[in-house]
N, C-alpha and C positions, 0 to 999 in steps of 0.2 A: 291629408291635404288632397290627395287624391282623389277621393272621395266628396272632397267640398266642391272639388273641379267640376264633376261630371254635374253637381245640383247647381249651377248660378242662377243665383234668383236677386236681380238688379233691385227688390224689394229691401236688402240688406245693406248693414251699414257698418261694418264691423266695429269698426275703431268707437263711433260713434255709443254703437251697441257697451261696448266693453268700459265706456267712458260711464255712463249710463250705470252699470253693476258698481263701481269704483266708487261713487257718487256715494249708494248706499253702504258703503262698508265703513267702518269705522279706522280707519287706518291710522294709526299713530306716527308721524311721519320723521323720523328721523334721518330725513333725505334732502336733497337740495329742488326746489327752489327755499329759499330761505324765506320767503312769505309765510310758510306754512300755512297752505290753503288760504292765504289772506289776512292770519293771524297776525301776522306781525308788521302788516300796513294797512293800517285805517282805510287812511285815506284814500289809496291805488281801489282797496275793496268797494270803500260807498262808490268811486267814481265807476269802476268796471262791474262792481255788481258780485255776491257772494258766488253765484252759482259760475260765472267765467273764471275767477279766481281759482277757484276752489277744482277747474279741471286742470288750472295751467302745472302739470304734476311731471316729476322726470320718469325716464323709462325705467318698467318692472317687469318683473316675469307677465304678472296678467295683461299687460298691454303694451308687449313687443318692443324691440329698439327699431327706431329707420337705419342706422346701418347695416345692421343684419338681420331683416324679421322673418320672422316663423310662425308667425299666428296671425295675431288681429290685424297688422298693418299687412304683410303678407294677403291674407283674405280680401284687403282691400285695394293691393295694388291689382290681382288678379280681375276680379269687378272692374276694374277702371279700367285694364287693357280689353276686358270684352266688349264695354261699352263705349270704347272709340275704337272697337275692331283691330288691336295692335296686340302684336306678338309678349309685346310684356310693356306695362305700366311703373312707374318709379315717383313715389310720391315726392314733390320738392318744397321745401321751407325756405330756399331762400330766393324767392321769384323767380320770372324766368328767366331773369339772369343767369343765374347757377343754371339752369336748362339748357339754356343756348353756348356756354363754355362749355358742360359737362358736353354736348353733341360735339365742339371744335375737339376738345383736348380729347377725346375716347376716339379721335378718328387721323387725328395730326399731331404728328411730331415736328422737331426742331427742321428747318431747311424743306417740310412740304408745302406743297402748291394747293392752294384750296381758291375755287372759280365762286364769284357772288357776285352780285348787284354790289354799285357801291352805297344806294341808299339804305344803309342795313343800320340795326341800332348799334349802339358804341360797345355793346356787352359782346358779340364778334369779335371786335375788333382785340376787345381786352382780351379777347382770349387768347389771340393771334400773339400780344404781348407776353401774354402768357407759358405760351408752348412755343411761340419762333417761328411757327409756319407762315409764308407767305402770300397774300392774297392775289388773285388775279383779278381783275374785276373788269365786268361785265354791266359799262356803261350804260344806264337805264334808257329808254327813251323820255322824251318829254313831251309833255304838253305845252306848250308855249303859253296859250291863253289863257290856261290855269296857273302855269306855275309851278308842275307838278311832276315827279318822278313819275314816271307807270312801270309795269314789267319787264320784264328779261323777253326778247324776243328770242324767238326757237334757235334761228339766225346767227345768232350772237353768243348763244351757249353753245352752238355745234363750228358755231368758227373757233372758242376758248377751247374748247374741249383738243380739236385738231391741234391746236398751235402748241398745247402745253398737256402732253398727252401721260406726262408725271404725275399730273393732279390727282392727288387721292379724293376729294371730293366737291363736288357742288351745292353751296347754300342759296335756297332760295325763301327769297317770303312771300308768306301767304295767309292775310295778303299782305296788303302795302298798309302802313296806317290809314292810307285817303279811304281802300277798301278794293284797291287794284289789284287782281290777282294772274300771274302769269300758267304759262301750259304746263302746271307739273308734273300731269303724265307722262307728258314727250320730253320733258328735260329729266322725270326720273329714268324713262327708257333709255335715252343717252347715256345719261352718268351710268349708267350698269354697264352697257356696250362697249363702255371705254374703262371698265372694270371699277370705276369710282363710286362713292357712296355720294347717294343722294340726302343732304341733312334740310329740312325745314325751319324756318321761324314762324310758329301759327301762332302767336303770343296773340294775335285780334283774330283767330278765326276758329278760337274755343265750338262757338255753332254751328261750324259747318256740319257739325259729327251730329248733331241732331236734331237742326232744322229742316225742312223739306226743302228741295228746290232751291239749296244752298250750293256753292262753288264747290268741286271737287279736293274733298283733304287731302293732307300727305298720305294716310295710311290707305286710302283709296289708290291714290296712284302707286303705291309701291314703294314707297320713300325707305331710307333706311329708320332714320330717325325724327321726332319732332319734339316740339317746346310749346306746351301749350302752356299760356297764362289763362288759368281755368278762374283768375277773381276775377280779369277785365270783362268778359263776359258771360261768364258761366255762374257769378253770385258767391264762391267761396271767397274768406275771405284776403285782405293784399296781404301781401306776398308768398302767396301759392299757388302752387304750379304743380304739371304733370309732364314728365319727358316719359317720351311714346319712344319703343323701337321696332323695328320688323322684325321678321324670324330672320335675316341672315348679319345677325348682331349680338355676341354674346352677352345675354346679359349682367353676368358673374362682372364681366370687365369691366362694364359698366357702371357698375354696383362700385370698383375697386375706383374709376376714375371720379366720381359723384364723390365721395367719402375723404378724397383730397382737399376737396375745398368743402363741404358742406357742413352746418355744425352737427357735434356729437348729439346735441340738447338739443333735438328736434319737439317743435311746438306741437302740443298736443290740441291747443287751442287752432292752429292750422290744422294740419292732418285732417282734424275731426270734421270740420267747415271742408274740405276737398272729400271727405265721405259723404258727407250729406249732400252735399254739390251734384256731387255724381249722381247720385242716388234719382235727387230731385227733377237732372236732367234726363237720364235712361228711361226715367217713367213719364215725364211730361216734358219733356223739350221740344217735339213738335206744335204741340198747341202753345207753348209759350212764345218760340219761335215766331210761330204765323204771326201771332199778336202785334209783335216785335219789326216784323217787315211791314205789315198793314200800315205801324205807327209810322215810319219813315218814311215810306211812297206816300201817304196823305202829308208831313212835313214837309217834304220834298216840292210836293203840289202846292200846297198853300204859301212857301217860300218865293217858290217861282211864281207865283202871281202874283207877290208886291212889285218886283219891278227890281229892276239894277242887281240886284244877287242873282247866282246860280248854283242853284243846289243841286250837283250833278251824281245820274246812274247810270244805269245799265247800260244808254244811249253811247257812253265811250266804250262800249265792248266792239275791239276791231280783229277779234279772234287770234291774236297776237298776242302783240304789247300790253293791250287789254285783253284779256286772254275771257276773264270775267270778273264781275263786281261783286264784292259783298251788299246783298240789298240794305242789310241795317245799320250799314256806315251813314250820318246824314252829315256826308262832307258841301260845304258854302262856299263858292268864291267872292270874294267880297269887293274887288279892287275898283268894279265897276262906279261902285255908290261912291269911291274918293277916298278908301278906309281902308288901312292895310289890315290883316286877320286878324292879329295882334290886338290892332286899336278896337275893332268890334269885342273881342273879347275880354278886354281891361271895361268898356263900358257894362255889356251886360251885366259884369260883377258889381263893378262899382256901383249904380245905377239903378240895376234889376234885380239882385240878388240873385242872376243865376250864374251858375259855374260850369262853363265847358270843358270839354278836356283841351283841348287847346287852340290855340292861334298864329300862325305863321303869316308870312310879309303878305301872301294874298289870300287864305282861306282859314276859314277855322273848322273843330271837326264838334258835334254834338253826339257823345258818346250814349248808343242806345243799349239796352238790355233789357235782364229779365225785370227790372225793379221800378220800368219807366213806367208810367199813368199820362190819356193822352191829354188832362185838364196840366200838365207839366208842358208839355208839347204847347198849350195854345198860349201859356205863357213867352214863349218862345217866339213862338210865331207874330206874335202880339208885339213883341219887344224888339223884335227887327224888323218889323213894318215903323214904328216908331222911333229908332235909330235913322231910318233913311232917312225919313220927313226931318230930323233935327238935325243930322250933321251930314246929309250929302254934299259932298263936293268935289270939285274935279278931281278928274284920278290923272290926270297925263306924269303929275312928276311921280307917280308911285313907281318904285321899283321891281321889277315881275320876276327877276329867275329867281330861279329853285333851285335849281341842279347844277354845279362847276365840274367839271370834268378833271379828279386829280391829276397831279405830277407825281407818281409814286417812288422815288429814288432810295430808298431803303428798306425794312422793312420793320413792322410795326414795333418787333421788339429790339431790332439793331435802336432804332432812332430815340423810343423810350430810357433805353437803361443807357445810351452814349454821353458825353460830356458835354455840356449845353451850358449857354450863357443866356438870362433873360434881355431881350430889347424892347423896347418902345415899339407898340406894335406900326409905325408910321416908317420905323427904319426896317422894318421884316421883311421887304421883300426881295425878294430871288434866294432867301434862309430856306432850310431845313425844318421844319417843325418838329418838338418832341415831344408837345403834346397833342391833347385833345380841345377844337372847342364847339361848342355847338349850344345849340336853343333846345331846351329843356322844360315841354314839352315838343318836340317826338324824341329828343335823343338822338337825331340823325349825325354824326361828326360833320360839321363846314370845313376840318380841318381834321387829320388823325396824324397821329408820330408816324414820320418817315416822309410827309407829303411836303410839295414844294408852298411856298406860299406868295400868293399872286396878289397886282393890284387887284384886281375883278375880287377877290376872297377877301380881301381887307374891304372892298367896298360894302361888301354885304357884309362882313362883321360889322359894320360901322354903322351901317341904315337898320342893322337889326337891332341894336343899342338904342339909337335915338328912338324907334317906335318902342320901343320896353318890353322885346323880346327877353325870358329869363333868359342870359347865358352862364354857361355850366364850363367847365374841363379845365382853364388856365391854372397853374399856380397864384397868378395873380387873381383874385377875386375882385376887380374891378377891370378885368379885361384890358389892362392898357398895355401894358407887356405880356411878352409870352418867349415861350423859351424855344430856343432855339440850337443846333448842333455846332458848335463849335470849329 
């Protein structure tokens, strides 16, 4: 292994390679999966295809386990920490969910203090559930006119940091889903100074590591840990991911906390798409990249020249809040034209046959990568010059915030696992919440276990229903009650 160290050659694919040999061998398989290479389901085979089938195989000698590898997957976590520059690589199968808990729970125990943004995905939070530790949070700024969470101001992590100087660590994201990214060099420099570990959520900022002239990564600025979603945009495929960690992070423990929750029966059909992912990106991710920003500054351009929308960039970097922008985010606000994000984006589907990743009360986001073509883009572009002409109309009764500032009174997993009575969500207020809800696309929680719950938060649950926001987390799967602590 030693030996393979000193040769890296980003040309290689191990898993991929070794998948590859397996293919040709004749293996007689009296092993689990119970398909047997596809043999024993038709019809999964014609749909998926003999040659996917026939890799989706369990772990053997020739091709390593992910709990504990020592060869092929080894070979390939090593490649992937050189080519995001991280002290060690950890291949993940169960998205980057499992990433973002495996960084909470390998750095927090029961009764710790951990400083975030409250705009953070719900997989945080669950971890917080999970392990007991405590959040602090680190009220985002807004944009008013948008609607919009932005960054962590320098300001505001060196005032948490002071006030709760217990905190074992600082989570920040990078970026924001819109494409916001805050100063994570100077907030990794903090979290050190005050002896905390710096953890990242890059689940949308896979590119920075090998775009030109992209935002500064976690493992640039020194971070301890990060969570890359390397399907979102890096081409491997969903639900795979890479947790990154620096040199001042054991990885063995690491390795001990990941394998708590993660399955035994790691996807081979994953893994292999995160080999070649990598692979594809070490050797051409700058020119894809380029491709990739070119597309979105000319959508950006042409958006903003119908009129009434704002497809906004770099222009909000206020060296703060906006600390910087991811260029291939092509976030919209839509409120202008009379359309809440939501309604824009239930149209293009219904309508246009296109699918964004998502739409909130005022913007929607048009998810770019390496797989976009710009005749896709003029469709776009084409189809929301024609949305305005058909359904502009006043915007005054639209409703704008984004962001409520919680009431934290307990803590994620006191409020979870406590004794809770479901209400009608119209009698909930000045209650306790024990769960989660939120709109699904971003996953952001409007509400998390422990938080108080307000008119203002019932009003937006309510306007985000009527526009046909998906909402996600209640027990109740129609949103009308929700539970509450007793």
């Amino acid at each position: 292994m030693e030996e393979y160290m000193r040769e890296l050659d980003q040309n290689q694919a191990p898993i991929y390679e070794a998948l590859q040999i397996f293919r040709q061998m004749r293996v007689v398989p009296f092993d689990v999966p119970g398909h047997k290479h596809g043999r024993g389901n038709p019809e999964l085979t014609a749909f998926l295809g003999e040659k996917c089938v026939g890799i989706d195989v369990n772990s053997m000698k020739p091709l390593d386990n992910l709990c504990h590898p020592v060869s092929v997957i080894q070979k390939a976590e090593i490649l992937a920490a050189d080519a995001f520059g991280a002290a060690h690589a950890f291949l993940m199968v169960g998205g980057t969910t499992s990433s973002v808990q495996s960084m909470v729970l390998s750095t927090c125990k029961r009764g710790d203090k951990i400083i975030m943004p409250r705009n953070v995905h719900r997989s945080v939070i669950n971890a917080l559930v999970l392990c007991g530790a405590v959040p602090v949070y680190v009220n985002p700024e807004v944009d008013h006119r948008l609607g919009i969470s932005l960054g962590m101001r320098r300001e505001q992590v060196e005032k948490a940091i002071k006030e709760n100087p217990d905190a074992v660590a600082v989570l920040v994201n990078n970026p924001t889903y819109y494409g916001v990214c805050s100063d994570i060099k100077a907030i990794t420099r903090m979290a050190h100074e005050a002896n905390m570990y710096c953890l990242v959520d890059e689940a949308h900022g896979t590119h920075f590591y090998f775009g030109a002239g992209m935002p500064t990564t976690a493992m640039e600025a020194g971070a301890d840990m990060a969570a890359i979603s390397m399907h979102k945009s890096g081409g491997s495929l969903t639900q795979s991911s890479f947790l990154l960690t620096g040199p001042n992070v054991s990885p063995g423990h690491v390795r001990q906390i990941i394998n708590l929750t993660q399955t035994t029966s790691g996807s081979y059909l994953l893994m292999s798409s995160l080999d070649i992912s990598r692979r594809n990106l070490a050797l051409r991710g700058r020119e894809i990249f380029a491709k990739v920003v070119n597309m979105a500054d000319y959508a950006r351009e042409e958006i903003n020249a119908i009129g009434g929308y704002y497809a906004f960039g770099k222009e909000l970097v206020d060296g703060n809040a906006v600390f910087d922008f991811d260029p291939t985010k092509l976030s919209v606000h839509t409120r202008d034209i009379g359309l809440a994000g939501i309604e824009v984006y239930d149209i293009l589907r219904d309508e246009y046959d296109i699918q964004i990743e998502f739409g909130d009360i005022g913007n929607i986001l048009a998810y770019l990568s390496i797989g976009d073509r710009p005749q896709e883009l003029e469709r776009l572009v084409s189809a929301l010059a024609e949305i305005r002409r058909r359904y502009q109309t006043d915007s005054s009764g639209l409703l704008s915030q984004e962001y409520i500032d919680p009431e934290v009174v307990t803590s994620p997993q006191e409020a979870f696992y406590a004794k809770k009575k479901s209400v009608p969500l119209s009698d909930s207020v000045g209650c306790v919440c024990s769960e989660f809800v939120m709109c699904y696309p971003p996953g952001i929680p409007i509400l998390s276990p422990g938080e108080r719950i307000t008119k203002e938060i019932l009003d937006y649950i309510e306007y985000a229903k009527v526009k046909g926001c998906s909402m996600t987390g209640p027990e109740d799967p129609n949103i009308e009650n929700i539970n509450v602590l007793v």
